[in-house]
Biotite code that builds the C-alpha atoms (Angstrom):
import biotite.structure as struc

atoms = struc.array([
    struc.Atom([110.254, 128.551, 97.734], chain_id="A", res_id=1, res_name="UNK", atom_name="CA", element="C"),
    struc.Atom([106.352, 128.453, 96.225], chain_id="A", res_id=2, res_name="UNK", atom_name="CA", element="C"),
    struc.Atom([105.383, 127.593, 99.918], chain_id="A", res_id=3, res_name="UNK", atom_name="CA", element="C"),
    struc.Atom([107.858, 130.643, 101.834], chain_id="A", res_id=4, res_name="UNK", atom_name="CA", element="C"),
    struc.Atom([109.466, 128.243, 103.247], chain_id="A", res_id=5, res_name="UNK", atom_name="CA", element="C"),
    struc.Atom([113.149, 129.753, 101.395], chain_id="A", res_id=6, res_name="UNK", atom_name="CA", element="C"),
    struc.Atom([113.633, 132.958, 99.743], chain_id="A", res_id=7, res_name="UNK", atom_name="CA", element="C"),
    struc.Atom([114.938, 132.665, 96.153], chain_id="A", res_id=8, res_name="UNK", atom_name="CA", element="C"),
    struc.Atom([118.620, 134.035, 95.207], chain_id="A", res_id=9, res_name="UNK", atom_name="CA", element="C"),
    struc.Atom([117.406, 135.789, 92.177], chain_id="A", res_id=10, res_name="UNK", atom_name="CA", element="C"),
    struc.Atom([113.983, 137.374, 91.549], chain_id="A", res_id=11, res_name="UNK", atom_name="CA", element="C"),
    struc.Atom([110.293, 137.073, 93.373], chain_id="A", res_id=12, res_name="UNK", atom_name="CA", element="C"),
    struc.Atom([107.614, 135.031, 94.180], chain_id="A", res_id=13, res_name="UNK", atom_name="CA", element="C"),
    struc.Atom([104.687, 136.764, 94.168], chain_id="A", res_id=14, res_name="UNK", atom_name="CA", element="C"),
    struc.Atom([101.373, 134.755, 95.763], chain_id="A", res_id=15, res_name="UNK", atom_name="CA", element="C"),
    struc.Atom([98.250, 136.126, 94.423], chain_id="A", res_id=16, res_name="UNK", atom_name="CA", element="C"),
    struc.Atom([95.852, 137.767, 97.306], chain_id="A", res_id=17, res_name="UNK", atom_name="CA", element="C"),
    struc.Atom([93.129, 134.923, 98.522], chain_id="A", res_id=18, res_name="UNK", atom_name="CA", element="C"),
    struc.Atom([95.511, 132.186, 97.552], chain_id="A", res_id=19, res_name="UNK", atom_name="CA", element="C"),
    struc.Atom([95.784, 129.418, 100.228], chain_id="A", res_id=20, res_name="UNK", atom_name="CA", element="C"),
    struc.Atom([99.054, 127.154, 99.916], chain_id="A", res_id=21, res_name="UNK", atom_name="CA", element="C"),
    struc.Atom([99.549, 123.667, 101.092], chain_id="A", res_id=22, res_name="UNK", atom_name="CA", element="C"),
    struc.Atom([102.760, 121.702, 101.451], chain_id="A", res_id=23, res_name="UNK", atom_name="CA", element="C"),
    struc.Atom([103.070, 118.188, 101.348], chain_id="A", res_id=24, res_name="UNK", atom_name="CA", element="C"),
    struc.Atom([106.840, 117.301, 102.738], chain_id="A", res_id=25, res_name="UNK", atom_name="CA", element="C"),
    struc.Atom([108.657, 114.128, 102.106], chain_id="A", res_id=26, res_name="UNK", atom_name="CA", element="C"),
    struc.Atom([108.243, 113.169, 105.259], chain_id="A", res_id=27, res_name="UNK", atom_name="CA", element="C"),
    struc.Atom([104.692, 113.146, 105.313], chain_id="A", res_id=28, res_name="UNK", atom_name="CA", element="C"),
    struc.Atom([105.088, 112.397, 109.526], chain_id="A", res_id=29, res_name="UNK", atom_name="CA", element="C"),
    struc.Atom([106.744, 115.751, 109.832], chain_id="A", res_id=30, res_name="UNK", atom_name="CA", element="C"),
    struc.Atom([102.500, 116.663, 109.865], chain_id="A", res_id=31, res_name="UNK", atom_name="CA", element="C"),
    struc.Atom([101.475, 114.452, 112.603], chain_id="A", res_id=32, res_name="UNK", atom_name="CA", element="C"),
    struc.Atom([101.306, 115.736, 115.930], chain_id="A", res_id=33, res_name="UNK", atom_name="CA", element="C"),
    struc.Atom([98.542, 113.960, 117.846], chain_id="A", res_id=34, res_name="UNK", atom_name="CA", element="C"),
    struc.Atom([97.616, 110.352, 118.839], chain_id="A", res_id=35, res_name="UNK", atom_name="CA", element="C"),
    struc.Atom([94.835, 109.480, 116.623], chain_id="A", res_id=36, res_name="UNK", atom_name="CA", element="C"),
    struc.Atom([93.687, 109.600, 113.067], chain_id="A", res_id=37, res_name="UNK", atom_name="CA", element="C"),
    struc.Atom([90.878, 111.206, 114.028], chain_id="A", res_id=38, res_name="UNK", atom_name="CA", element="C"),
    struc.Atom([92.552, 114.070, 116.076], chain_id="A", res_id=39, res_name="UNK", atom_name="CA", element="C"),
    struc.Atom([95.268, 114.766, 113.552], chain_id="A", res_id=40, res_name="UNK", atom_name="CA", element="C"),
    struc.Atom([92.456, 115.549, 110.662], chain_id="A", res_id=41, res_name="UNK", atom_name="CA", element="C"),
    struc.Atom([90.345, 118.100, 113.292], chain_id="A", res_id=42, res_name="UNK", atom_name="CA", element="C"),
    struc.Atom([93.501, 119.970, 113.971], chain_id="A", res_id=43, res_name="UNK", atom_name="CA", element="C"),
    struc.Atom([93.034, 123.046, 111.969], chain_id="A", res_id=44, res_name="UNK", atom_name="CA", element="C"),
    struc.Atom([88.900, 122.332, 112.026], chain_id="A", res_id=45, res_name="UNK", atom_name="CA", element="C"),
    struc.Atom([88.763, 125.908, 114.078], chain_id="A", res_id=46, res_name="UNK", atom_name="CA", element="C"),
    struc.Atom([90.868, 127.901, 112.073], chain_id="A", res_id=47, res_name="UNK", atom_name="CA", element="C"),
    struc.Atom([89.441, 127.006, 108.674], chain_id="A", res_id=48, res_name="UNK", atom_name="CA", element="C"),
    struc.Atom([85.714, 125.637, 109.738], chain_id="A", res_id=49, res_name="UNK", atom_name="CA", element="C"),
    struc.Atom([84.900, 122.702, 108.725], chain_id="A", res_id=50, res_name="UNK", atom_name="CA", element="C"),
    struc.Atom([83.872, 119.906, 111.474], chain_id="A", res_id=51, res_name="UNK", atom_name="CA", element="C"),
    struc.Atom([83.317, 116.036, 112.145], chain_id="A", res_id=52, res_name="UNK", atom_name="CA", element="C"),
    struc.Atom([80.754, 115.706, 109.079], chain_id="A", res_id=53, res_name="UNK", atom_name="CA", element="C"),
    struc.Atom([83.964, 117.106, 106.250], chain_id="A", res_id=54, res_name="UNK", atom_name="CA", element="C"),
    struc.Atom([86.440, 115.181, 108.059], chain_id="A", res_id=55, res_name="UNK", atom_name="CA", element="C"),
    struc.Atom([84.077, 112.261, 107.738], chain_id="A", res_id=56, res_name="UNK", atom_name="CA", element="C"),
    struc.Atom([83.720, 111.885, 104.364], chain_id="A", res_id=57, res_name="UNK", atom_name="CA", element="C"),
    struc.Atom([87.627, 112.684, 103.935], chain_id="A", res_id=58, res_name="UNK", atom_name="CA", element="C"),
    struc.Atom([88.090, 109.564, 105.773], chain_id="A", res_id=59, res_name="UNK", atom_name="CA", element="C"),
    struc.Atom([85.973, 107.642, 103.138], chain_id="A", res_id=60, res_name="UNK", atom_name="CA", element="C"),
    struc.Atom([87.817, 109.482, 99.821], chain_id="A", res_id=61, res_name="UNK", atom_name="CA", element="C"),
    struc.Atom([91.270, 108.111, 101.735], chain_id="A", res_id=62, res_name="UNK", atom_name="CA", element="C"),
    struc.Atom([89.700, 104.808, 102.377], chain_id="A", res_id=63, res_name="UNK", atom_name="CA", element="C"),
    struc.Atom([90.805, 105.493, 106.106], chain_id="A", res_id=64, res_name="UNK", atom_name="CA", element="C"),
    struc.Atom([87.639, 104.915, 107.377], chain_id="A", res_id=65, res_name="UNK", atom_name="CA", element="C"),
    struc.Atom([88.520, 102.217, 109.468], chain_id="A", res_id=66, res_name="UNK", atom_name="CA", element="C"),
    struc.Atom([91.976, 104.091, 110.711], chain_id="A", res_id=67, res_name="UNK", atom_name="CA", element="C"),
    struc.Atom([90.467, 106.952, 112.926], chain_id="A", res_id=68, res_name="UNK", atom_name="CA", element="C"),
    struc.Atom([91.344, 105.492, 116.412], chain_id="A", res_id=69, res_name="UNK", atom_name="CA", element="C"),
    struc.Atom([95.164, 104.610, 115.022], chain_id="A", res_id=70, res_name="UNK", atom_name="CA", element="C"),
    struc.Atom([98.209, 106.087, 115.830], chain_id="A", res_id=71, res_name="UNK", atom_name="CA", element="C"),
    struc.Atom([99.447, 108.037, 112.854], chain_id="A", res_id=72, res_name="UNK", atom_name="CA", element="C"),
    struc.Atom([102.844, 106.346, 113.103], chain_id="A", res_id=73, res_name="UNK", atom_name="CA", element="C"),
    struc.Atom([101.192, 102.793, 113.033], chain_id="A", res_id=74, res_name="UNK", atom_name="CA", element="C"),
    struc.Atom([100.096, 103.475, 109.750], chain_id="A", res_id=75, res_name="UNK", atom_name="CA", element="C"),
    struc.Atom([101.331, 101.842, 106.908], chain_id="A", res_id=76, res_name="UNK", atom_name="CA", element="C"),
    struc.Atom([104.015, 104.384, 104.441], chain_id="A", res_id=77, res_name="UNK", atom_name="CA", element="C"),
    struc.Atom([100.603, 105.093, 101.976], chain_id="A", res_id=78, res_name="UNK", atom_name="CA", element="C"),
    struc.Atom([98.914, 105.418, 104.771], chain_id="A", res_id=79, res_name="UNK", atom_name="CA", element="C"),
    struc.Atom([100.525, 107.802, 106.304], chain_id="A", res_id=80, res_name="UNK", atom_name="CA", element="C"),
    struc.Atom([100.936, 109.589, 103.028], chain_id="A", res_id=81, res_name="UNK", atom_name="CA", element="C"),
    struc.Atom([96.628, 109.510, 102.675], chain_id="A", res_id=82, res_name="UNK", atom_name="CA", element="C"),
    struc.Atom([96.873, 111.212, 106.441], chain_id="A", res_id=83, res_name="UNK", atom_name="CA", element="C"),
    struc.Atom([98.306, 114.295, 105.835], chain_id="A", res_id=84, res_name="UNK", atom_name="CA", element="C"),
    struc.Atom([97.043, 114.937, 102.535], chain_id="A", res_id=85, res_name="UNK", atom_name="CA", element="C"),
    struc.Atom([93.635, 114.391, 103.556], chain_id="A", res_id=86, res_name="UNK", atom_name="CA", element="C"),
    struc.Atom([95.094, 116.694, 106.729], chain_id="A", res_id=87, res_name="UNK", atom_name="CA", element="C"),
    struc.Atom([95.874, 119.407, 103.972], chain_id="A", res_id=88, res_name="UNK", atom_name="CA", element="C"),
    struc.Atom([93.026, 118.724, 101.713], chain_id="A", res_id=89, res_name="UNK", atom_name="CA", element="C"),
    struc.Atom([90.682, 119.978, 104.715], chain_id="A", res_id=90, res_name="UNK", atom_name="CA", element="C"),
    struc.Atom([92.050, 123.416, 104.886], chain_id="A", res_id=91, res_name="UNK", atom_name="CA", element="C"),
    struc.Atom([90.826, 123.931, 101.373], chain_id="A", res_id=92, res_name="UNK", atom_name="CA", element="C"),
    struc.Atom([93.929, 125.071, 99.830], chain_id="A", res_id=93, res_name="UNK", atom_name="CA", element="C"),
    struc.Atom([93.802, 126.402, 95.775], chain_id="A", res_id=94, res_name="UNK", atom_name="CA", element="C"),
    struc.Atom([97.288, 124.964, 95.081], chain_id="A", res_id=95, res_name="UNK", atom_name="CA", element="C"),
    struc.Atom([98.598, 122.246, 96.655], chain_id="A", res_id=96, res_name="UNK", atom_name="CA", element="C"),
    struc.Atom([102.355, 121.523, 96.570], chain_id="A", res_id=97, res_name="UNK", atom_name="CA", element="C"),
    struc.Atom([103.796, 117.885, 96.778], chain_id="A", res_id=98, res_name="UNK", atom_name="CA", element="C"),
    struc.Atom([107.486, 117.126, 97.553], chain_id="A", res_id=99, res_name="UNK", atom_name="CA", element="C"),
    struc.Atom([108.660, 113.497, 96.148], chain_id="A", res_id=100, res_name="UNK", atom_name="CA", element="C"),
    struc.Atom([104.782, 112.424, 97.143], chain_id="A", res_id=101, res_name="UNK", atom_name="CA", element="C"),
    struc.Atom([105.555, 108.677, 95.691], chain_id="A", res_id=102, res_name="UNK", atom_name="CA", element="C"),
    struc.Atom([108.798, 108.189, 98.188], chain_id="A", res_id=103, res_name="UNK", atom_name="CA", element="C"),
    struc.Atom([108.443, 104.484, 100.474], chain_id="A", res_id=104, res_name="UNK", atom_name="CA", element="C"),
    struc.Atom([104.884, 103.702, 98.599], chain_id="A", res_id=105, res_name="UNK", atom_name="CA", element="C"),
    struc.Atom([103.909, 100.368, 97.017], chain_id="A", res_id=106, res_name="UNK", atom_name="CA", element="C"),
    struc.Atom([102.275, 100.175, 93.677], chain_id="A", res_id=107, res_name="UNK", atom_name="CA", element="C"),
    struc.Atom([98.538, 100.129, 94.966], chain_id="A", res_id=108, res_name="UNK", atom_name="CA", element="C"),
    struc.Atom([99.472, 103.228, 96.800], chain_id="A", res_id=109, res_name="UNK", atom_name="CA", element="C"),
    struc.Atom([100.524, 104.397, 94.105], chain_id="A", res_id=110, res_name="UNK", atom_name="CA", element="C"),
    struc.Atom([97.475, 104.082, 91.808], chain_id="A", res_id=111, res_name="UNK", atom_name="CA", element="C"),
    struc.Atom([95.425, 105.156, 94.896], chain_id="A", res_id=112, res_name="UNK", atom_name="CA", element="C"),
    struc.Atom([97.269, 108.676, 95.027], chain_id="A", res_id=113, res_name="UNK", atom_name="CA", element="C"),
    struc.Atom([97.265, 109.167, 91.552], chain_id="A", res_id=114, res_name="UNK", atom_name="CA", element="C"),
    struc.Atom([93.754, 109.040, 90.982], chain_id="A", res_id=115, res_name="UNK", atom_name="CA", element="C"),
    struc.Atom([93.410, 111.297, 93.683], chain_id="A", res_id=116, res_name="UNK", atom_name="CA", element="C"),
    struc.Atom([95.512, 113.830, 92.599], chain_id="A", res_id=117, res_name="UNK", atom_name="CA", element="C"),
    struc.Atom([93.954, 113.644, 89.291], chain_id="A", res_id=118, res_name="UNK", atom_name="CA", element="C"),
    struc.Atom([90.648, 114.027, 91.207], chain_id="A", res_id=119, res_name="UNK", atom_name="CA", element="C"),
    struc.Atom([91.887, 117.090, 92.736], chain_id="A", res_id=120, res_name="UNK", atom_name="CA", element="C"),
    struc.Atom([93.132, 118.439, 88.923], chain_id="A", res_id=121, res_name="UNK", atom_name="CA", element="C"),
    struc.Atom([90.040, 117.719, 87.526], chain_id="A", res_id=122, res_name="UNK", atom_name="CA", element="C"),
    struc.Atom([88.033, 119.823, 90.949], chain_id="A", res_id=123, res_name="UNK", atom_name="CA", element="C"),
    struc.Atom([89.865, 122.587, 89.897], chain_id="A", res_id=124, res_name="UNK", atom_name="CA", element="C"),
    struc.Atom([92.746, 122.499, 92.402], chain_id="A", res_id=125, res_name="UNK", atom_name="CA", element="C"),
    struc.Atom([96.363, 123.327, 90.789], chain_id="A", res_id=126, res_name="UNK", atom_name="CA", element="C"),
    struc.Atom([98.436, 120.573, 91.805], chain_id="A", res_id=127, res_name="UNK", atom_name="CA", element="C"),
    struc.Atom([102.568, 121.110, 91.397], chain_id="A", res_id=128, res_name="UNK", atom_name="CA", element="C"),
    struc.Atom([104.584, 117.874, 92.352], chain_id="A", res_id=129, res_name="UNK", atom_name="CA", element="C"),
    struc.Atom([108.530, 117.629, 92.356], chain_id="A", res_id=130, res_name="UNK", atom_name="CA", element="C"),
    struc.Atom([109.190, 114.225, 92.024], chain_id="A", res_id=131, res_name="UNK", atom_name="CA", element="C"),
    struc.Atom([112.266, 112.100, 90.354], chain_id="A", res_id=132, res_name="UNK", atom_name="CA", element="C"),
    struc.Atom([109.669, 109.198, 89.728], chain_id="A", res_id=133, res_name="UNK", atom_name="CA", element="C"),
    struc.Atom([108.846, 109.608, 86.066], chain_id="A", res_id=134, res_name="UNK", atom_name="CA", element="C"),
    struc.Atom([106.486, 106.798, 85.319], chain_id="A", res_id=135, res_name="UNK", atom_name="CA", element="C"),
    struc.Atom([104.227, 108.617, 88.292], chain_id="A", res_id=136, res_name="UNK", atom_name="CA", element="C"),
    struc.Atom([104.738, 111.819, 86.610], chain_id="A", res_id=137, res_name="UNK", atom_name="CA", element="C"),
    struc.Atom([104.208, 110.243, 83.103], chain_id="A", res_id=138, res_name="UNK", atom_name="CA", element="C"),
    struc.Atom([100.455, 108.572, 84.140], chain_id="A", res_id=139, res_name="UNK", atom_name="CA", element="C"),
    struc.Atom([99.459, 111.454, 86.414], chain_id="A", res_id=140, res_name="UNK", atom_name="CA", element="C"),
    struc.Atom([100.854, 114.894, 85.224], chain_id="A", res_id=141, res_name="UNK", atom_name="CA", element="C"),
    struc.Atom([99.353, 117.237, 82.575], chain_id="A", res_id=142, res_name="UNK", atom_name="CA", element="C"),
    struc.Atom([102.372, 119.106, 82.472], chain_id="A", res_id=143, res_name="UNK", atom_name="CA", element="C"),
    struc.Atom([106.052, 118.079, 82.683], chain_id="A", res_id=144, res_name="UNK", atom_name="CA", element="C"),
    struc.Atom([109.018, 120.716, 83.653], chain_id="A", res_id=145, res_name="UNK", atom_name="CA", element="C"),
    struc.Atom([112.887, 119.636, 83.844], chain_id="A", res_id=146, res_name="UNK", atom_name="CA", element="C"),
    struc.Atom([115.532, 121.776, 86.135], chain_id="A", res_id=147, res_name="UNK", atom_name="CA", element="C"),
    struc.Atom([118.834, 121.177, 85.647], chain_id="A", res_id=148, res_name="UNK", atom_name="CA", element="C"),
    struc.Atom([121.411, 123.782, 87.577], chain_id="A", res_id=149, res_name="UNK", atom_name="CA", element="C"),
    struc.Atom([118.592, 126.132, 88.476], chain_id="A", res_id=150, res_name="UNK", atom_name="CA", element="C"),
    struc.Atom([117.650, 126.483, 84.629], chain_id="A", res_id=151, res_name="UNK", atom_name="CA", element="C"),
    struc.Atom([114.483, 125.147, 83.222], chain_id="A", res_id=152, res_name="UNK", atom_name="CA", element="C"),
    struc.Atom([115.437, 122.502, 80.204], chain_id="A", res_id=153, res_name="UNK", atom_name="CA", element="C"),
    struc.Atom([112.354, 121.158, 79.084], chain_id="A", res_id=154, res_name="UNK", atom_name="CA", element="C"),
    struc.Atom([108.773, 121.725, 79.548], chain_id="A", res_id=155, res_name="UNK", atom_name="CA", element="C"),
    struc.Atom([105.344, 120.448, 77.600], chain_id="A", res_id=156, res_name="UNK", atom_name="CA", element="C"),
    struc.Atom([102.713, 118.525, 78.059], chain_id="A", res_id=157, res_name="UNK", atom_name="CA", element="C"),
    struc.Atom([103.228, 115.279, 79.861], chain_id="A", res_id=158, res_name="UNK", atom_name="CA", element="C"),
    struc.Atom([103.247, 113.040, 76.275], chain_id="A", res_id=159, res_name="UNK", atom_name="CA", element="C"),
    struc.Atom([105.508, 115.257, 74.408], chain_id="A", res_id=160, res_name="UNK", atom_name="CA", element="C"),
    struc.Atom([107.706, 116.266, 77.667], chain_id="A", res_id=161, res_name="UNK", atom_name="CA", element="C"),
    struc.Atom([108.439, 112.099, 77.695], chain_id="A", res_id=162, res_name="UNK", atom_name="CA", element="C"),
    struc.Atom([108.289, 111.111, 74.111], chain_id="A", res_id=163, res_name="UNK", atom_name="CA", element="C"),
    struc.Atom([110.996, 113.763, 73.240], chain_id="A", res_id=164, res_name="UNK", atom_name="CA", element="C"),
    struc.Atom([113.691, 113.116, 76.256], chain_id="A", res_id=165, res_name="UNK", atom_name="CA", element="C"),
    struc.Atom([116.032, 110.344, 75.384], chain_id="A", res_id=166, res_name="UNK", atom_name="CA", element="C"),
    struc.Atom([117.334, 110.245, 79.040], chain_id="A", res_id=167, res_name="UNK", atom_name="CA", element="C"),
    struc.Atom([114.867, 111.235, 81.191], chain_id="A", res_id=168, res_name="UNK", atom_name="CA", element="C"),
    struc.Atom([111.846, 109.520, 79.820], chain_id="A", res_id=169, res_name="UNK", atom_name="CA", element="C"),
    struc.Atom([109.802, 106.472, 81.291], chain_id="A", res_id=170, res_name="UNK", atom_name="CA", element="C"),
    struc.Atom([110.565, 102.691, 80.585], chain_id="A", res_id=171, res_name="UNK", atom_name="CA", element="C"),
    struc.Atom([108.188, 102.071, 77.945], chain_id="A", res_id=172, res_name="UNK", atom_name="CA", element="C"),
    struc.Atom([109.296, 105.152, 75.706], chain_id="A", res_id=173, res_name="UNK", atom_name="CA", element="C"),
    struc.Atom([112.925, 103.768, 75.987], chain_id="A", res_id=174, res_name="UNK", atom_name="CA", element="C"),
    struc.Atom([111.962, 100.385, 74.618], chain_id="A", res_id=175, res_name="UNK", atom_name="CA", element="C"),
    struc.Atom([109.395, 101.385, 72.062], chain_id="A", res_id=176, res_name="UNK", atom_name="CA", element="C"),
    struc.Atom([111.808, 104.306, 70.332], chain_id="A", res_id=177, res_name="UNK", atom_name="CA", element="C"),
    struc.Atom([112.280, 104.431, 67.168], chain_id="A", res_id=178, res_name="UNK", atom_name="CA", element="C"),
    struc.Atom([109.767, 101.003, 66.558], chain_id="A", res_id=179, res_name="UNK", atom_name="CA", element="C"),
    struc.Atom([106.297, 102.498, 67.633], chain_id="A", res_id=180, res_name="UNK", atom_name="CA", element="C"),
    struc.Atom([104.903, 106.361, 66.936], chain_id="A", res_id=181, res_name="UNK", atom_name="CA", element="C"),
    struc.Atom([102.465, 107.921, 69.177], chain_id="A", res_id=182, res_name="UNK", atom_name="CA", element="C"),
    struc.Atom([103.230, 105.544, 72.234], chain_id="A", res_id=183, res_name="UNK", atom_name="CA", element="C"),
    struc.Atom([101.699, 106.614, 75.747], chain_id="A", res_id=184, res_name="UNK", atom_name="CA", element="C"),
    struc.Atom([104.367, 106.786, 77.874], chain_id="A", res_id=185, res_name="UNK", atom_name="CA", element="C"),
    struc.Atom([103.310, 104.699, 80.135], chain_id="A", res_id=186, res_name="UNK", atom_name="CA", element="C"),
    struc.Atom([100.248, 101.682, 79.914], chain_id="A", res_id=187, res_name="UNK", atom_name="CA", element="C"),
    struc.Atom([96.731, 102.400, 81.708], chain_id="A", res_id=188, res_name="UNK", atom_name="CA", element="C"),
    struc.Atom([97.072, 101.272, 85.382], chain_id="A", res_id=189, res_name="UNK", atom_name="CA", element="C"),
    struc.Atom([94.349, 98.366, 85.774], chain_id="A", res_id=190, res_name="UNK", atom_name="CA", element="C"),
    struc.Atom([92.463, 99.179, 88.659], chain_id="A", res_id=191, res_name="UNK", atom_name="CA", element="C"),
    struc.Atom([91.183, 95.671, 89.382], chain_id="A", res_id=192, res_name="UNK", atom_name="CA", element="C"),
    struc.Atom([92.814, 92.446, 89.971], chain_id="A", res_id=193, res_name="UNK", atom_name="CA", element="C"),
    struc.Atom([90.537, 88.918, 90.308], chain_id="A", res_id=194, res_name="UNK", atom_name="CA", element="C"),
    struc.Atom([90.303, 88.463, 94.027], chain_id="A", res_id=195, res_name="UNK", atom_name="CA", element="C"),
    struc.Atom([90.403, 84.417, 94.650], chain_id="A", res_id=196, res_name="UNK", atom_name="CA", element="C"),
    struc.Atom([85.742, 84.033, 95.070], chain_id="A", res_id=197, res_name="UNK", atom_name="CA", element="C"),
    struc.Atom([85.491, 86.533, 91.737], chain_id="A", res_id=198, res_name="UNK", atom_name="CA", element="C"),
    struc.Atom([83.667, 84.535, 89.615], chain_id="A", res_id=199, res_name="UNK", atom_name="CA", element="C"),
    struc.Atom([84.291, 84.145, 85.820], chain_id="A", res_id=200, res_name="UNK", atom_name="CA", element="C"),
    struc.Atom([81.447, 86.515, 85.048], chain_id="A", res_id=201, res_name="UNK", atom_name="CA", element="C"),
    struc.Atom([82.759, 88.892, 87.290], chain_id="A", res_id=202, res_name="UNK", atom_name="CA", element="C"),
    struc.Atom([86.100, 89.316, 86.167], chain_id="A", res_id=203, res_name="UNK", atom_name="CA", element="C"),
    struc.Atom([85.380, 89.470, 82.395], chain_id="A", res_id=204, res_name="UNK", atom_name="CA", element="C"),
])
């Protein structure tokens, strides 16, 4: 409904003048129609200027540098999910709207998108997910809000939001409950793992 694509039963949605929208389906393929990497992220280069040199550096913030002469369905799932946000992220929207973004996605991919949503956040860009994957929600959200039947049950920020759901909360609140106060709800993702020629040094 945020992104027109339904009309709500009851009231309006009312989309500030200037405001550009962007909708990230499930499917993130449901974006792709041409043959290349490359192609797909100059599709809307016309309609909302930008060129070779943004869509460049996009490739590098995705890591899909090496991925512009692939078929978007021979991606792998993140992959594919990198595509068409990077796809979106070129049209410069001011709110960008992601539907279950974690769906098919391994735990690197994982990491990867969080920090770029949080990247996003932190740019200035309003990012709204709906997602059922609370520990994603729980180490990337600021805010937390639960529907249940159309009503709106619970809303706060992302520590209190988890900490005071006895149901819907993340792993690591259910175990710690009642034994530790002011637990995250979830542990800080380490972003590096020893590769097998990392030296002692290195890794400490």
């Amino acid at each position: 409904m945020l992104a027109g694509s339904y009309k709500p039963q009851h009231g309006k949605i009312k989309l500030a003048s200037g405001v550009h929208l962007a909708l990230l389906p499930q499917d993130p393929t449901a974006l792709f129609i041409w043959d290349s990497v490359q192609e797909e992220l100059m599709d809307h280069a016309k309609t909302f200027d930008y060129g070779e040199a943004e869509v460049s550096e996009m490739l590098g913030r995705m890591g899909l540098t090496n991925k512009v002469s692939r078929h978007p369905f021979d991606l792998s799932g993140g992959e594919q999910q990198k595509l068409a946000l990077a796809k979106l992220l070129l049209t410069n929207p001011g709110v960008l709207l992601l539907d279950e973004p974690t769906k098919g996605l391994d735990a690197l991919a994982l990491g990867e998108l969080s920090d770029i949503l949080k990247a996003l956040s932190a740019e200035g860009k309003t990012v709204v997910m709906v997602s059922h994957d609370l520990e994603f929600m729980a180490a990337t959200a600021d805010e937390c809000l639960m529907l249940f039947d159309g009503t709106t049950v619970g809303r706060g920020p992302v520590g209190d939001f988890f900490t005071g759901n006895m149901f819907y909360t993340t792993a690591l609140q259910r175990i710690t409950q009642g034994i530790l106060e002011d637990c995250p709800p979830v542990l800080p993702r380490v972003s590096h793992f020893p590769r097998p020629h990392d030296s002692l040094e290195e890794v400490d």
